[in-house]
C-alpha positions, -999 to +999 in steps of 0.1 A: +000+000+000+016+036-011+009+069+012+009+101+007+020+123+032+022+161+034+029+191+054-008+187+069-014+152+080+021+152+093+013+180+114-019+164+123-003+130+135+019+145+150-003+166+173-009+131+184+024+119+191+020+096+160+048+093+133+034+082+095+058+049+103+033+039+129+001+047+110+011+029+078+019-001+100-015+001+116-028-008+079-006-039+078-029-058+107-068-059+104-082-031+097-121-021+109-144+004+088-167+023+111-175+049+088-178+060+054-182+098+046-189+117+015-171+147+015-169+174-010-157+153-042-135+125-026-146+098-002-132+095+030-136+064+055-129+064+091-110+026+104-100+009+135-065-006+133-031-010+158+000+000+154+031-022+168+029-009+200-009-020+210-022+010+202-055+013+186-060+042+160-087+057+145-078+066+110-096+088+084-083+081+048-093+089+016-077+073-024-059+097-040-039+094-076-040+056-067-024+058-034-038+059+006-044+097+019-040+098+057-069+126+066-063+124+106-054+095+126-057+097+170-058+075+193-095+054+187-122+061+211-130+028+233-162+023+220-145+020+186-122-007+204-144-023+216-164-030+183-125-037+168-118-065+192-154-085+188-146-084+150-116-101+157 
């Protein structure tokens, strides 16, 4: 799976001590939709995943120029973890 990162979902990740290593390698386990969004002209979804570490991420994401967009990605809100971990 390609990424794209830029100046603004760096900065965003960041803001929650995230790097882009960790997010990308969130994607490489099971990952959980919980929402889809329409949102101006692109689709964006909104998934449940862990990185390396046990931590659970909620990541937004949308397809751009055939490659994964990170949107925003935090730390996942335990309702969100919960629903994760009985799909597992």
């Amino acid at each position: 799976m390609r990424f794209i990162w830029d100046y603004d979902n760096l900065t965003h990740i960041a803001k929650h001590g995230l790097s882009p290593e960790e997010v990308e390698q969130a994607f490489d386990g099971m990952t959980m939709e919980v929402e889809y969004q329409g949102w101006c002209t692109e689709e964006r979804f909104a998934e449940v995943g862990v990185a390396p570490a046990g931590r659970f991420l909620l990541m937004h994401t949308t397809w751009r120029d055939g490659a994964t967009r990170v949107v925003a990605a935090y730390d996942a809100p335990k309702e969100s973890i919960k629903e994760y971990l009985k799909q597992k």
